[in-house]
PDB file with SEQRES, HELIX, SHEET and CRYST1 records, atoms N, CA, C and O in Angstrom:
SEQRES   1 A   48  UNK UNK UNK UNK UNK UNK UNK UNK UNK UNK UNK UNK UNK          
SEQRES   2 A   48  UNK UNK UNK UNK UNK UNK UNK UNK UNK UNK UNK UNK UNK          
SEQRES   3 A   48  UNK UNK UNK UNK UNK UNK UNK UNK UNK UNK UNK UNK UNK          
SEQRES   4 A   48  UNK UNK UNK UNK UNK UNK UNK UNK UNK                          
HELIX    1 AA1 UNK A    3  UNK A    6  1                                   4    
HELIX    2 AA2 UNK A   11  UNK A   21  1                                  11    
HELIX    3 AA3 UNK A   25  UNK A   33  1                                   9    
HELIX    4 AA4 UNK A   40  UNK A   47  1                                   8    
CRYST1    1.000    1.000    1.000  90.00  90.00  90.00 P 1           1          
ATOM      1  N   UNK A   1       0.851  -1.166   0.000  1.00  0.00           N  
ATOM      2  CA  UNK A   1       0.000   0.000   0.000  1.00  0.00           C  
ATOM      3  C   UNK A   1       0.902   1.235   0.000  1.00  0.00           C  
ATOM      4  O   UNK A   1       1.665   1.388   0.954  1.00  0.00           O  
ATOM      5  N   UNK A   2       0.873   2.197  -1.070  1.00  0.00           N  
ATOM      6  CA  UNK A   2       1.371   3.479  -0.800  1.00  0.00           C  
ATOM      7  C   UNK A   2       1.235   3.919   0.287  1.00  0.00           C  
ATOM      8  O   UNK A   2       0.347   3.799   1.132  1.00  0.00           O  
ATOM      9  N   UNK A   3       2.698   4.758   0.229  1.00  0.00           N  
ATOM     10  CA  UNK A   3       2.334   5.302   2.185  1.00  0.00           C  
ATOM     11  C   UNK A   3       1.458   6.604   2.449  1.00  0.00           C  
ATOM     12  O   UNK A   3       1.089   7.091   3.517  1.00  0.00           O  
ATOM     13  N   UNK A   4       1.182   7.126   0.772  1.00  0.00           N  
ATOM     14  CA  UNK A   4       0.247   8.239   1.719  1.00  0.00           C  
ATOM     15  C   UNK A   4      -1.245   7.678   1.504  1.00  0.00           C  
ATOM     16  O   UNK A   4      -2.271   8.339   1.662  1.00  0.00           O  
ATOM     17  N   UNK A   5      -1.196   6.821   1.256  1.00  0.00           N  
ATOM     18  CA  UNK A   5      -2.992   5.991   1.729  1.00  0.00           C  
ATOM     19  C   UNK A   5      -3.080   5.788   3.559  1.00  0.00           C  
ATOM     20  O   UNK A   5      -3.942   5.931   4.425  1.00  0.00           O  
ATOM     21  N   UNK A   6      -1.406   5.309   3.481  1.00  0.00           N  
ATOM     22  CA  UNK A   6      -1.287   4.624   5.174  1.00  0.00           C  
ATOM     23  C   UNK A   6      -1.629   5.568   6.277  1.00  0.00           C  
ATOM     24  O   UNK A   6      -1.961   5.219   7.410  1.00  0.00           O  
ATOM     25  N   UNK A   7      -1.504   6.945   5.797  1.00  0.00           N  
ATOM     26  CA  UNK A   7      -1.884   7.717   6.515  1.00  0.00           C  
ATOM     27  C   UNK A   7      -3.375   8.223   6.813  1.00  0.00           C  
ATOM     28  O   UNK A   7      -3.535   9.225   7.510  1.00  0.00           O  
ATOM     29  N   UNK A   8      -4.582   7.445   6.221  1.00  0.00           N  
ATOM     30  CA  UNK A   8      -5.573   7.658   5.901  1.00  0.00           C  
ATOM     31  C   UNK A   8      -6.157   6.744   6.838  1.00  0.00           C  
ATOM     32  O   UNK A   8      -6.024   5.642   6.304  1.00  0.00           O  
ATOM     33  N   UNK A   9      -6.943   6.539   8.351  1.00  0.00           N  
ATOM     34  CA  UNK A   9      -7.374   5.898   8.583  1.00  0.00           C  
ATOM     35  C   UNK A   9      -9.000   5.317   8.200  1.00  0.00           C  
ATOM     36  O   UNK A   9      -9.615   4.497   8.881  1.00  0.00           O  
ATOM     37  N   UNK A  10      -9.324   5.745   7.377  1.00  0.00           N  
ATOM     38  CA  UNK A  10     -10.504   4.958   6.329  1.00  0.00           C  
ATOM     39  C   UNK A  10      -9.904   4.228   5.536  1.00  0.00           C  
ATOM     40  O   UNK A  10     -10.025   3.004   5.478  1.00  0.00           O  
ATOM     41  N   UNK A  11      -8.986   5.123   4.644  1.00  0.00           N  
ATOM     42  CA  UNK A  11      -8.400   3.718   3.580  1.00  0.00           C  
ATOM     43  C   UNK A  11      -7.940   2.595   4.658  1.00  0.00           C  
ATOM     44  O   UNK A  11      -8.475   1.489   4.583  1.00  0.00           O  
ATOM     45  N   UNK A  12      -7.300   2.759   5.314  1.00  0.00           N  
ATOM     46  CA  UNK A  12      -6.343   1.689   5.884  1.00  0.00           C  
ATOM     47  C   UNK A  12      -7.661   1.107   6.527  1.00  0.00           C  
ATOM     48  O   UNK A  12      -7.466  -0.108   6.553  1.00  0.00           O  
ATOM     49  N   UNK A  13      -8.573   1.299   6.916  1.00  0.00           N  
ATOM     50  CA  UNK A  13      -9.642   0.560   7.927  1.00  0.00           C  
ATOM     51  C   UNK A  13     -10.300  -0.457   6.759  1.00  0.00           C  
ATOM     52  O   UNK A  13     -10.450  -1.657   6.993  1.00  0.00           O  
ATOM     53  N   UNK A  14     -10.632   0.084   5.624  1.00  0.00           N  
ATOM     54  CA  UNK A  14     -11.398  -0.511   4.641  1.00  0.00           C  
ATOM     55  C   UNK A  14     -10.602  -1.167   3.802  1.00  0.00           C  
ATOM     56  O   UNK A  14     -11.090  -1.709   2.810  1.00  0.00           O  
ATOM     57  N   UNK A  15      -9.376  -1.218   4.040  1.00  0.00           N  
ATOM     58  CA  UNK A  15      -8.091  -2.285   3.297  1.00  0.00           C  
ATOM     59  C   UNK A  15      -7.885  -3.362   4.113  1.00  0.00           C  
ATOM     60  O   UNK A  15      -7.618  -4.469   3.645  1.00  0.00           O  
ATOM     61  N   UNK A  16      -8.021  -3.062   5.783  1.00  0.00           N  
ATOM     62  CA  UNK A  16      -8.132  -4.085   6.714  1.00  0.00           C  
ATOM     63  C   UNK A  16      -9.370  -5.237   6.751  1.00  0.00           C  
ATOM     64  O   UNK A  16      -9.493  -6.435   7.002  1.00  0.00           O  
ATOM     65  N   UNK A  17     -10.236  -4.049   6.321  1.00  0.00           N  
ATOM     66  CA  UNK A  17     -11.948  -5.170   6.287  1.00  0.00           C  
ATOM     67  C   UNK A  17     -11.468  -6.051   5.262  1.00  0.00           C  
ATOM     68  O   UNK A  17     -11.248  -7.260   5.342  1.00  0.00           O  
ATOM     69  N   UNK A  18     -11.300  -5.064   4.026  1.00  0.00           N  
ATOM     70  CA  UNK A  18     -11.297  -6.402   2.524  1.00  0.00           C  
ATOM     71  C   UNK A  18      -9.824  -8.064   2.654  1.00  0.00           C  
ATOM     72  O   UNK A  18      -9.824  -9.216   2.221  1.00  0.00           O  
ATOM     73  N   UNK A  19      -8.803  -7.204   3.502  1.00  0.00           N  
ATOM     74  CA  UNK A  19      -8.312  -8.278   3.267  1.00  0.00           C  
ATOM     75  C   UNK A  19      -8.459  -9.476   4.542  1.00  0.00           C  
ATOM     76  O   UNK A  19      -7.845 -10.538   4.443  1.00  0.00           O  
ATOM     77  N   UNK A  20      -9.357  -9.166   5.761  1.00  0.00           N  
ATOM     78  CA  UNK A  20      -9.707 -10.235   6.043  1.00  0.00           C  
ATOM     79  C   UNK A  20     -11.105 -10.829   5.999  1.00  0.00           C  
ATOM     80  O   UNK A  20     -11.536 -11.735   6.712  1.00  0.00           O  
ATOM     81  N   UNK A  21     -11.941  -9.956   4.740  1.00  0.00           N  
ATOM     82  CA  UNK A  21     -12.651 -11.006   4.238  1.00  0.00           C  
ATOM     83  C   UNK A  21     -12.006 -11.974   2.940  1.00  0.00           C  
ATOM     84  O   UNK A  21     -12.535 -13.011   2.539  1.00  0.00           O  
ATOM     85  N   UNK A  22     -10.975 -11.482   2.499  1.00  0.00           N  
ATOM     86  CA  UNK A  22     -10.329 -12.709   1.789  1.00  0.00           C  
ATOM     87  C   UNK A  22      -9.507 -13.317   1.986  1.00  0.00           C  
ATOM     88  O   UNK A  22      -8.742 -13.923   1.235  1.00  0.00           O  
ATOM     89  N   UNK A  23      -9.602 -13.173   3.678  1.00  0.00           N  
ATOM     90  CA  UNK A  23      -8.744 -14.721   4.787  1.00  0.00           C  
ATOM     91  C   UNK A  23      -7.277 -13.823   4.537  1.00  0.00           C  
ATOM     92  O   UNK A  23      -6.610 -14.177   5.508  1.00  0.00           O  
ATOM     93  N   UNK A  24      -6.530 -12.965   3.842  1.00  0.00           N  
ATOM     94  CA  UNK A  24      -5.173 -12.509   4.033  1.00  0.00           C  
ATOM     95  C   UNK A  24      -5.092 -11.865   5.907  1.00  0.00           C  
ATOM     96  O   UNK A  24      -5.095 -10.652   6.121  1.00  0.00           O  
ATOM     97  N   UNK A  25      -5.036 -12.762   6.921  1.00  0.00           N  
ATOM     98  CA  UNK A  25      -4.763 -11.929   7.906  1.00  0.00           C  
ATOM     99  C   UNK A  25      -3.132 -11.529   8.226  1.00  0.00           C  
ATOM    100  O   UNK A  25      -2.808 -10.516   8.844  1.00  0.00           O  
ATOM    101  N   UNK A  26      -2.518 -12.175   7.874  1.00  0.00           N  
ATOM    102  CA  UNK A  26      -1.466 -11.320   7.550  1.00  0.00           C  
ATOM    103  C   UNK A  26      -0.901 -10.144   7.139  1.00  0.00           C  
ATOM    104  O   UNK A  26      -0.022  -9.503   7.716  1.00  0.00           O  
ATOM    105  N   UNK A  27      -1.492  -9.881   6.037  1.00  0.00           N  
ATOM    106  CA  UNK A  27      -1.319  -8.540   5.276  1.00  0.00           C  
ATOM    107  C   UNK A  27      -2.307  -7.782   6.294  1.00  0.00           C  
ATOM    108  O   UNK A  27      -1.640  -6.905   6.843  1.00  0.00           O  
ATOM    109  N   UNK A  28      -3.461  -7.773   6.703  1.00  0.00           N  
ATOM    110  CA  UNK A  28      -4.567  -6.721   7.540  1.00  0.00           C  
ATOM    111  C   UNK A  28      -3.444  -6.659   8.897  1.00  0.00           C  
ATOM    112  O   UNK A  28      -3.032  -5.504   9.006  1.00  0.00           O  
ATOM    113  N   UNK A  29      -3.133  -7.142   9.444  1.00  0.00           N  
ATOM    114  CA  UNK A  29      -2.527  -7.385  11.112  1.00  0.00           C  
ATOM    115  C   UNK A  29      -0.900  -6.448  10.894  1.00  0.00           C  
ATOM    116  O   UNK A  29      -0.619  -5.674  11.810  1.00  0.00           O  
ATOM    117  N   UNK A  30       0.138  -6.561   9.646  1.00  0.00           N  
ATOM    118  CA  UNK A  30       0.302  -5.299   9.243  1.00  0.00           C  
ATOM    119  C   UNK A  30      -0.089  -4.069   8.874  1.00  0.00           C  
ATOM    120  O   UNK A  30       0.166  -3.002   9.432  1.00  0.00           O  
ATOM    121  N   UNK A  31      -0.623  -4.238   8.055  1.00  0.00           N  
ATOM    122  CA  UNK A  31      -1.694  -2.812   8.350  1.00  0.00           C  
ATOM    123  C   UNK A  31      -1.706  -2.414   9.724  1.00  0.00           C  
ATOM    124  O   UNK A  31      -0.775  -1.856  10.305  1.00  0.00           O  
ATOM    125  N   UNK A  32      -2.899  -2.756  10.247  1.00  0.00           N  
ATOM    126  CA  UNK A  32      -3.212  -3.025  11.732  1.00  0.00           C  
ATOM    127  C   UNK A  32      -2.351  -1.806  12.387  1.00  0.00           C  
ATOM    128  O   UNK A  32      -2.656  -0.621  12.521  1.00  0.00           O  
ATOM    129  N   UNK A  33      -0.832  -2.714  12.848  1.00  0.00           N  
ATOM    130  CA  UNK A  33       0.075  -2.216  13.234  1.00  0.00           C  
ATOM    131  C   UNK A  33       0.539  -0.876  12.840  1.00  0.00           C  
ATOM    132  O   UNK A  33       0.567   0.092  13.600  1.00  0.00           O  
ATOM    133  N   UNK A  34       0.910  -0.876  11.573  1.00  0.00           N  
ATOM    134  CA  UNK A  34       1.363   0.679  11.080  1.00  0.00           C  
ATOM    135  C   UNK A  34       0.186   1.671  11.274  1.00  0.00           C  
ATOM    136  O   UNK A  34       0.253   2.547  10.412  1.00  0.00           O  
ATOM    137  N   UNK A  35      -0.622   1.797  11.914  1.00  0.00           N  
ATOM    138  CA  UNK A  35      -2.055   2.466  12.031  1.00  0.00           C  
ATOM    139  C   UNK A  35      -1.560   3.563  13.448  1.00  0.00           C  
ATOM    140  O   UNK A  35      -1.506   2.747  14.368  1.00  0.00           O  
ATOM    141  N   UNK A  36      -1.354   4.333  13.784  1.00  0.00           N  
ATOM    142  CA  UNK A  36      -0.937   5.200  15.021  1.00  0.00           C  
ATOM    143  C   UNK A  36      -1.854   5.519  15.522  1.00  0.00           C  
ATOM    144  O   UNK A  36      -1.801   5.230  16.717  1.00  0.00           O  
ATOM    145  N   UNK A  37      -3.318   6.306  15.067  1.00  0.00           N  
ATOM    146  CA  UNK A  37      -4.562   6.001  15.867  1.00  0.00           C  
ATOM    147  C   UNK A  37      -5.846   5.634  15.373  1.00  0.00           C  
ATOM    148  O   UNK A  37      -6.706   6.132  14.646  1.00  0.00           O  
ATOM    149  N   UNK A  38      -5.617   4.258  16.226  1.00  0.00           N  
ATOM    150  CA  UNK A  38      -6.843   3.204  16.074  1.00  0.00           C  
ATOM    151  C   UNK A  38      -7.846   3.793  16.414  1.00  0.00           C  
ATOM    152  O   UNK A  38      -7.656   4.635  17.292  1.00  0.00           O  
ATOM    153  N   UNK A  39      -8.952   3.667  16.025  1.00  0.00           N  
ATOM    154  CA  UNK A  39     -10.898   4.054  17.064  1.00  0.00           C  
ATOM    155  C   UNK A  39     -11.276   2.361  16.836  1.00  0.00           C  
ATOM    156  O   UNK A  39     -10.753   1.362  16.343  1.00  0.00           O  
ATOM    157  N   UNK A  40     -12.158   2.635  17.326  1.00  0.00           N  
ATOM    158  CA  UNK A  40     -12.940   1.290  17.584  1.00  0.00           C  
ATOM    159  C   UNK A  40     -13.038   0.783  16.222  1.00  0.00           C  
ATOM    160  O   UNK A  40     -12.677  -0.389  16.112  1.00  0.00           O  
ATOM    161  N   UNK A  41     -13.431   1.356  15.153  1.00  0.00           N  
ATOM    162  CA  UNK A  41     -14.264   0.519  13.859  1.00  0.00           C  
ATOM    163  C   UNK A  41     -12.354  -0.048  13.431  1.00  0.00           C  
ATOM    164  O   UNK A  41     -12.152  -1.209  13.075  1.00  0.00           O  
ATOM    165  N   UNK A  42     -11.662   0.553  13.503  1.00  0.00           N  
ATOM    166  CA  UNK A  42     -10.186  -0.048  12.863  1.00  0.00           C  
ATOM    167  C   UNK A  42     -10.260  -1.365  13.268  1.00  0.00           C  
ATOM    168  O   UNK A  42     -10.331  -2.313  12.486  1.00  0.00           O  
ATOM    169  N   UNK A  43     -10.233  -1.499  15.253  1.00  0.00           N  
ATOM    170  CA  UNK A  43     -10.494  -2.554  15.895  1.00  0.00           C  
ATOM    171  C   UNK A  43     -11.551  -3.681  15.638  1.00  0.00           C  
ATOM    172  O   UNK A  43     -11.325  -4.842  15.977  1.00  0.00           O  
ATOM    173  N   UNK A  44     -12.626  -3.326  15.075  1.00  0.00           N  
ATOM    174  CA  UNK A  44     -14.240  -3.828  14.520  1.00  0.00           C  
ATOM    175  C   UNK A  44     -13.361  -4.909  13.232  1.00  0.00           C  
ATOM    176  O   UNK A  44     -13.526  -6.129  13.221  1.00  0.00           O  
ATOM    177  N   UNK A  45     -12.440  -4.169  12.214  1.00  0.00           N  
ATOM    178  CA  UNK A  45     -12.485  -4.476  11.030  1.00  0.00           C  
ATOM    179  C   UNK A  45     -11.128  -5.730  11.401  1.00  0.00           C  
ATOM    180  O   UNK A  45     -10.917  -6.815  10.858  1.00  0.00           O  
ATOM    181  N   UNK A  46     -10.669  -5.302  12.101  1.00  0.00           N  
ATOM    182  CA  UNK A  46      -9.329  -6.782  12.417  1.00  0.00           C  
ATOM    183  C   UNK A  46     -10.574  -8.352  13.079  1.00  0.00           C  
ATOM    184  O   UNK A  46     -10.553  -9.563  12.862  1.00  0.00           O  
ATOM    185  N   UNK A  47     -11.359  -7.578  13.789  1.00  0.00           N  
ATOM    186  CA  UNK A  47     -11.993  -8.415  14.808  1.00  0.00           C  
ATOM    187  C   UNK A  47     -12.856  -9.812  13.773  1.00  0.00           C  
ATOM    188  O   UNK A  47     -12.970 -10.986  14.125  1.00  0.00           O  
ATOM    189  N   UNK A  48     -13.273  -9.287  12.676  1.00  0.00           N  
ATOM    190  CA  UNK A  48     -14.372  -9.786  11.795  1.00  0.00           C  
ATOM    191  C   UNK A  48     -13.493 -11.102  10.861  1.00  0.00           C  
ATOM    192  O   UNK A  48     -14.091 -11.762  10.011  1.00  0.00           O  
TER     193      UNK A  48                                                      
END                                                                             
């Protein structure tokens, strides 16, 4: 992911949803991490 998306916590929240609805939890749980402030729905979208 480009890094100025990474700075976007929607993109990055809605890159987290899609890739663990297609089972990549790997790639989301990075994400995840590089995220500096989480809210709840970031947390919602790892959880699912």
């Amino acid at each position: 992911m480009p890094e100025n998306y990474r700075n976007n916590n929607i993109t990055s929240t809605s890159t987290i949803d899609m890739l663990m609805k297609f089972g990549d939890v790997e790639s989301a749980e990075q994400i995840f991490r590089s995220i500096k402030a989480k809210d709840f729905i970031t947390y919602g979208a790892m959880v699912k």
